[in-house]
C-alpha atoms as a printed R data frame, in Angstrom:
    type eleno elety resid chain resno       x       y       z
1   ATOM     1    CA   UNK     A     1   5.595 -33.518 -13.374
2   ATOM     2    CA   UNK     A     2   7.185 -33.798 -10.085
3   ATOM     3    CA   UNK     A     3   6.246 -36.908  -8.097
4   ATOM     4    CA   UNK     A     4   4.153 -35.991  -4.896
5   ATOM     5    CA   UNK     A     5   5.690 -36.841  -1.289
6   ATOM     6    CA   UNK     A     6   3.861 -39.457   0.744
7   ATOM     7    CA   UNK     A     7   2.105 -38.187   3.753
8   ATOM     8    CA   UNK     A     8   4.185 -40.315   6.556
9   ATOM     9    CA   UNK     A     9   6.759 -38.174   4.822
10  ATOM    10    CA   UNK     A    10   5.854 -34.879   4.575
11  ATOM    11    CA   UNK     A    11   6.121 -31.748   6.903
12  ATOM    12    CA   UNK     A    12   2.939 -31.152   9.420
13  ATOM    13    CA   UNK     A    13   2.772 -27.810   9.592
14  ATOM    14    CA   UNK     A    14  -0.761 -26.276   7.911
15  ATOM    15    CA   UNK     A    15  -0.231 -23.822   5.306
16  ATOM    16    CA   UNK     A    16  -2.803 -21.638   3.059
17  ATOM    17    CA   UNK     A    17  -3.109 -21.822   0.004
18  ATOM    18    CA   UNK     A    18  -4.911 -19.584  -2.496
19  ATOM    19    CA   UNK     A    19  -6.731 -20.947  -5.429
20  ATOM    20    CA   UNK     A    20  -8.800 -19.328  -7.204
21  ATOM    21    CA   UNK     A    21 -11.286 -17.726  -5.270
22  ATOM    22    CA   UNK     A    22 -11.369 -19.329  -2.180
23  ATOM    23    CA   UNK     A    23  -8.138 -19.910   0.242
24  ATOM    24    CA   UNK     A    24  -7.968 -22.594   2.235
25  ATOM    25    CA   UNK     A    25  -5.579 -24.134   4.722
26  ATOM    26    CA   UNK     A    26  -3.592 -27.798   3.933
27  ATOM    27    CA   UNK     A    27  -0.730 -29.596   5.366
28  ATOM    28    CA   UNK     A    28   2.191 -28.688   3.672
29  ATOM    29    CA   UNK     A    29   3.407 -30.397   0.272
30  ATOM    30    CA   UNK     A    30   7.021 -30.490   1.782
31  ATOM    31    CA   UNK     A    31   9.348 -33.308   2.180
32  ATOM    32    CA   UNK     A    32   9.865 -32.944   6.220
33  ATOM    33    CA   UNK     A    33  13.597 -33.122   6.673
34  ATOM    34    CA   UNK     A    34  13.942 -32.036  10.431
35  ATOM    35    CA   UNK     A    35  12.165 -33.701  13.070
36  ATOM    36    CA   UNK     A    36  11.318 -31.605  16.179
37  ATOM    37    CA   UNK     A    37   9.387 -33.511  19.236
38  ATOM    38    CA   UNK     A    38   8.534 -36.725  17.341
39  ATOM    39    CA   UNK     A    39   7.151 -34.411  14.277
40  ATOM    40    CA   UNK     A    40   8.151 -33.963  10.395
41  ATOM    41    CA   UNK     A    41   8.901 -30.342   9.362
42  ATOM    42    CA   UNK     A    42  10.493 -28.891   6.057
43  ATOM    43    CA   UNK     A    43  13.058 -26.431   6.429
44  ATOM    44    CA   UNK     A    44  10.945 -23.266   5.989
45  ATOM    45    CA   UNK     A    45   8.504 -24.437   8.902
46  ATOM    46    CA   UNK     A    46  11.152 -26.016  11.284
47  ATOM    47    CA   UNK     A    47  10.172 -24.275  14.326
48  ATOM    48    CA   UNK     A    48  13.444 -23.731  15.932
49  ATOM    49    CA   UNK     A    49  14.241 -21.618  12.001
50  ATOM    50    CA   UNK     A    50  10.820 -19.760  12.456
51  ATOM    51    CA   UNK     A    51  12.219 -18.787  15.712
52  ATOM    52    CA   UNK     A    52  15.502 -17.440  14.235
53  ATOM    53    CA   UNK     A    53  14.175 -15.668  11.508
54  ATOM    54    CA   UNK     A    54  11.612 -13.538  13.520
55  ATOM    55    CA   UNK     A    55  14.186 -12.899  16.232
56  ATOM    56    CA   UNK     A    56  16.315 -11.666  13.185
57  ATOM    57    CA   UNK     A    57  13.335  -9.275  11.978
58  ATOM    58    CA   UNK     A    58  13.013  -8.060  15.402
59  ATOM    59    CA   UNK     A    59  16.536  -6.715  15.441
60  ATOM    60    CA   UNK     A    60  16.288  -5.604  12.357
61  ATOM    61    CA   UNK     A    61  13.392  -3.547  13.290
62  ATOM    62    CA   UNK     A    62  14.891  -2.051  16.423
63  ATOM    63    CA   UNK     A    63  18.078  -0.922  14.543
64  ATOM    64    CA   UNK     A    64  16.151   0.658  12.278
65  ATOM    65    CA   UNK     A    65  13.639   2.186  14.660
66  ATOM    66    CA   UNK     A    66  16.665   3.328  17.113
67  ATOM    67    CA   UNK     A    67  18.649   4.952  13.739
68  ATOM    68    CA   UNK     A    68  15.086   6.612  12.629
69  ATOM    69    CA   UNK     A    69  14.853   7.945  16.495
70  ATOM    70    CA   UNK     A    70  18.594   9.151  16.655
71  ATOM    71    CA   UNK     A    71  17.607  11.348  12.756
72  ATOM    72    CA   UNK     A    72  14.454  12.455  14.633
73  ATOM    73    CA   UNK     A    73  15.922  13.639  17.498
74  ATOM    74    CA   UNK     A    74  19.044  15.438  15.241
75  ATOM    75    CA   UNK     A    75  16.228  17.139  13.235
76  ATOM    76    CA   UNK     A    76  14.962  18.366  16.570
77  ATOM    77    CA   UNK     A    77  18.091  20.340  17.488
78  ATOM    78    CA   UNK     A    78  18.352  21.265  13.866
79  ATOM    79    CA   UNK     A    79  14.796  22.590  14.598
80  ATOM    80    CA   UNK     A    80  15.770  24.381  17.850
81  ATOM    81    CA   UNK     A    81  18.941  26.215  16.896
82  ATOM    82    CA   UNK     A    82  17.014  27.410  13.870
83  ATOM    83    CA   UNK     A    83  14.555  28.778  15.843
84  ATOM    84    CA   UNK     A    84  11.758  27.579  13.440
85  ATOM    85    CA   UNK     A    85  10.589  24.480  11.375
86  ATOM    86    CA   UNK     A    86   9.816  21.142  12.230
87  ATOM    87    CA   UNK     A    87  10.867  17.660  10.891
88  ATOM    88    CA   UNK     A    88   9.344  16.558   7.541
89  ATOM    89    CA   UNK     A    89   8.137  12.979   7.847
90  ATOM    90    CA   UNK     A    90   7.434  11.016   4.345
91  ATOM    91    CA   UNK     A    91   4.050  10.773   3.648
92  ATOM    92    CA   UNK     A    92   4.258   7.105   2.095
93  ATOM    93    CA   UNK     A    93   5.851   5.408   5.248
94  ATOM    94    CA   UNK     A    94   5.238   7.645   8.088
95  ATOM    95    CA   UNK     A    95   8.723   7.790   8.689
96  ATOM    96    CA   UNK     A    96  11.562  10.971   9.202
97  ATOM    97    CA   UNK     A    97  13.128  11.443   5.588
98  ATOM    98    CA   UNK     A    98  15.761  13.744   6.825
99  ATOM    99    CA   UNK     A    99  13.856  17.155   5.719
100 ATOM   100    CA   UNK     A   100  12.808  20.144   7.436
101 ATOM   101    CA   UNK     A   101   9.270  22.069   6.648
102 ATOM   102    CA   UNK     A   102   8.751  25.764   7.251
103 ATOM   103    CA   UNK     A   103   6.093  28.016   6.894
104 ATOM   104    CA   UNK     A   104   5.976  30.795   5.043
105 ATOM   105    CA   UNK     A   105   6.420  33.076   7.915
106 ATOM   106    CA   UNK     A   106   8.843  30.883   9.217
107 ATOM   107    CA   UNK     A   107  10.951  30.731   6.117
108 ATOM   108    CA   UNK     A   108  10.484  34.801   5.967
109 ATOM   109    CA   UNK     A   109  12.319  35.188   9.178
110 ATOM   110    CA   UNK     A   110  14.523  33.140   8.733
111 ATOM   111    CA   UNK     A   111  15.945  34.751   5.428
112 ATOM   112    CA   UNK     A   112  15.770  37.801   7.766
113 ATOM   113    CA   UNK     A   113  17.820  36.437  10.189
114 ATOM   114    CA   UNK     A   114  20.291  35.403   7.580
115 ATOM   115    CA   UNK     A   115  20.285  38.665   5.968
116 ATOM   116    CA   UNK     A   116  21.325  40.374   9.402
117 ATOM   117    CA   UNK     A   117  24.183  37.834   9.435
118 ATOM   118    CA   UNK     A   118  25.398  38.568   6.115
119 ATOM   119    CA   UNK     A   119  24.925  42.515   6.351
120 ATOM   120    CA   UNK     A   120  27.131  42.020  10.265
121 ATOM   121    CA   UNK     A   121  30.129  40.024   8.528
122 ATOM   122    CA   UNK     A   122  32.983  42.708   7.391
């Protein structure tokens, strides 16, 4: 069994922990290894890491937000030259999976439309 870390020692940031039926909140069980403003913190809840890691996240997030946007707004055109349709979002994550819907009378014109095309070409 590992031996537990004395308290002078160990990382002050509160943590919650789930046992059982009831959570709770405890100082952490971490040796603190990094010592910001006179406190003890592990790695994990170093604040100056916390700080990196959710400015990573963020970024990540944009990107993918700005990428969904740019698919969106290429589904759009899509959309408008067609003359019909819309942009089929996933309904798991809310999010543009690259599809177009139709409707039934929207599909029918279009394979109308097509159908002149075909019947013009020589």
């Amino acid at each position: 069994m590992a031996k537990s870390v004395p308290i002078e020692e160990r990382c002050v940031a509160e943590v919650w922990r789930h046992e059982g039926l009831w959570s709770s909140h405890s100082r952490c069980q971490r040796r603190g290894t990094v010592e910001r403003e006179g406190k003890l913190y592990c790695r994990q809840h170093d604040p100056e890491a916390v700080k990196q890691r959710n400015a990573e996240r963020v970024e990540r997030h944009h990107s993918r937000y700005e990428a969904d946007q740019q698919r969106l707004a290429e589904a759009k055109v899509r959309c408008g030259r067609l003359g019909c349709g819309k942009p089929h979002f996933s309904s798991r994550t809310l999010e543009y999976d690259g599809g177009l819907v139709l409707t039934a009378e929207e599909a029918d014109l279009l394979i109308e439309r097509l159908g002149r095309v075909r019947e013009a070409e020589p």
